[in-house]
C-alpha positions in Angstrom: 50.6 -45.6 -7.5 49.5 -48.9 -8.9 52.1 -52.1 -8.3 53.4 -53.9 -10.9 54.4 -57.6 -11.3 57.5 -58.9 -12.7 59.3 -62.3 -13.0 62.5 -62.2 -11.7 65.5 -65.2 -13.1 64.3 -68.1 -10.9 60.8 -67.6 -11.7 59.5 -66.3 -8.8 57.2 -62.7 -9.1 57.8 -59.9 -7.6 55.7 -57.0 -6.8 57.1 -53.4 -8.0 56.5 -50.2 -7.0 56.5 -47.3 -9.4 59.3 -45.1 -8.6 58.2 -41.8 -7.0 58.3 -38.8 -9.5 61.7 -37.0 -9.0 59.4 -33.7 -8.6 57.8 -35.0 -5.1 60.1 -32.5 -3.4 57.3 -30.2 -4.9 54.3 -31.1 -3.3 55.0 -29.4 -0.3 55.6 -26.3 -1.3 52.5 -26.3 -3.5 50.5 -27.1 -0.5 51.9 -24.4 1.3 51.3 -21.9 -1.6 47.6 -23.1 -1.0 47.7 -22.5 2.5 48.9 -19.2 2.7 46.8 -17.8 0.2 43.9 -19.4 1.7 45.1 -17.5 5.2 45.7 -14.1 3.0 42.6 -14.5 1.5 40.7 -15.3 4.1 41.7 -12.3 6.2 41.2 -10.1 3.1 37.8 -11.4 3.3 37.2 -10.8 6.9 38.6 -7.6 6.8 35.0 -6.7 4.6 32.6 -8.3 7.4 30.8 -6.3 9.5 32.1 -6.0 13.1 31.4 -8.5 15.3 31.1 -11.6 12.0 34.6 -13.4 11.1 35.3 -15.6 8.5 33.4 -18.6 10.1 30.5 -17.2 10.2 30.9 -16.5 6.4 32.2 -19.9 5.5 29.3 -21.4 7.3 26.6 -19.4 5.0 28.3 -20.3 1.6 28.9 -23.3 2.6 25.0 -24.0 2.9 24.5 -21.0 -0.1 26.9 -23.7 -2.2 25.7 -27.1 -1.1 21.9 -26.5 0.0 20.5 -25.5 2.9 18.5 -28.0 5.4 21.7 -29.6 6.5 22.4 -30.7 10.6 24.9 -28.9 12.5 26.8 -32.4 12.9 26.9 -32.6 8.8 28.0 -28.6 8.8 31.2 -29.5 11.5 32.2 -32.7 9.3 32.2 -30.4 6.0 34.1 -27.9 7.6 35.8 -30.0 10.1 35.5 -28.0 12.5 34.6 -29.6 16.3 31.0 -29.5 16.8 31.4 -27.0 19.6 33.0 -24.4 17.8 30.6 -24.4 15.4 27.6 -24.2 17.6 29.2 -20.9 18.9 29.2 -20.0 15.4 25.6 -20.8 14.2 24.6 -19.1 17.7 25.7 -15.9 16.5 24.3 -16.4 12.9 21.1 -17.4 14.8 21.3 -14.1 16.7 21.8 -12.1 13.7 18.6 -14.2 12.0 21.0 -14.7 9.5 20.1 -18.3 9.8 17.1 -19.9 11.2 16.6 -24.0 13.7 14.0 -26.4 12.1 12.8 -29.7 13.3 14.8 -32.2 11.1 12.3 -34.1 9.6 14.1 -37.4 9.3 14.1 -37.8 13.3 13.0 -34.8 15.1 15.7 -35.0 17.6 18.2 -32.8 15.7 17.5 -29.7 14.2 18.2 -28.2 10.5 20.3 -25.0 9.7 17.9 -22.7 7.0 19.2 -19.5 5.7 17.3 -16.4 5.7 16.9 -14.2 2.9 19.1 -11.9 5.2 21.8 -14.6 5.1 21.9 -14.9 1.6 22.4 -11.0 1.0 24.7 -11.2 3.9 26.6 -13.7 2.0 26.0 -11.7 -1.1 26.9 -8.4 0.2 30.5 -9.9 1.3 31.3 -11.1 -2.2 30.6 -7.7 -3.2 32.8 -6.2 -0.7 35.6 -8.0 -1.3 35.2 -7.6 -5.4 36.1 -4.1 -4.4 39.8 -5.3 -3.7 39.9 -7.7 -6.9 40.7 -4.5 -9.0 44.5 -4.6 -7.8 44.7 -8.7 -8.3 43.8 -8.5 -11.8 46.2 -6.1 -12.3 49.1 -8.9 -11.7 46.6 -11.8 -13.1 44.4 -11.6 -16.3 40.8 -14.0 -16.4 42.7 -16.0 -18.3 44.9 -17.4 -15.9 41.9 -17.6 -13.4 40.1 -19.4 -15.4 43.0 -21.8 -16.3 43.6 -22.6 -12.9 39.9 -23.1 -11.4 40.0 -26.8 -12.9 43.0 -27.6 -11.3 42.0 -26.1 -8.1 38.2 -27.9 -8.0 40.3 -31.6 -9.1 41.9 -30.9 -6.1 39.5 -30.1 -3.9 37.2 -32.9 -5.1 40.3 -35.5 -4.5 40.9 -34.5 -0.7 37.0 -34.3 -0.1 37.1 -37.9 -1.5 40.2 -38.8 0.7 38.7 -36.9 4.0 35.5 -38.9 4.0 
């Protein structure tokens, strides 16, 4: 919200505040819409990994699938802001799988890259397929349309509290 100035009667300014839209009581509840369907989604997803992989370990290779791979672990945790510890324990077990692979980081050689494998991207790719398998029922209740309405919204979103996180 941007201030505004006004002169009151003896001259003086004042600084004003735009009133809050009367429909704040509704940003809450959005968020929580958000956050349950993320939860509900997420498990929907993880309920198509094989056993032993969970949705971190997922989120971790489209995460790098999305944005590039080559990234630190340190830049991976900030992304996903997630402690540094828990996600070594992840990349271990991506690393196990060689569904990822270390390399020297160029810029200073005392850290170490994440690089998918080409297993990593068909695991990644294989789990997308998976979980297509269940969209047959959701587009029963939702048509494209309305997808694609809302994807805008959703990424302005997304872009705004990336912005505010960093």
């Amino acid at each position: 919200m941007v201030p505004t100035w006004r002169r009151v009667h003896d001259g003086r300014w004042i600084q004003e505040l735009p009133q809050a839209d009367d429909r704040s009581h509704l940003l809450f509840p959005f968020f929580n819409e958000i956050g349950i369907i993320s939860q509900l989604s997420g498990r929907l997803l993880e309920s198509h990994l094989p056993d032993g992989f969970v949705l971190a370990h997922f989120t971790v290779l489209n995460h790098l699938t999305r944005l590039g791979d080559g990234r630190t672990p340190m830049s991976i945790a900030t992304a996903l802001q997630v402690p540094k510890t828990s996600l070594t324990h992840t990349l271990a077990g991506l690393h196990k799988a060689e569904l990822i692979r270390f390399e020297p980081n160029p810029k200073d050689n005392r850290s170490k890259c994440v690089m998918l494998t080409d297993a990593g991207r068909q695991f990644r790719e294989t789990a997308i397929a998976n979980i297509s398998q269940d969209f047959g029922g959701f587009l029963k209740d939702f048509s494209m349309d309305e997808i694609e309405a809302a994807l805008p919204l959703l990424s302005r979103i997304r872009a705004h509290l990336d912005k505010a996180r960093d």
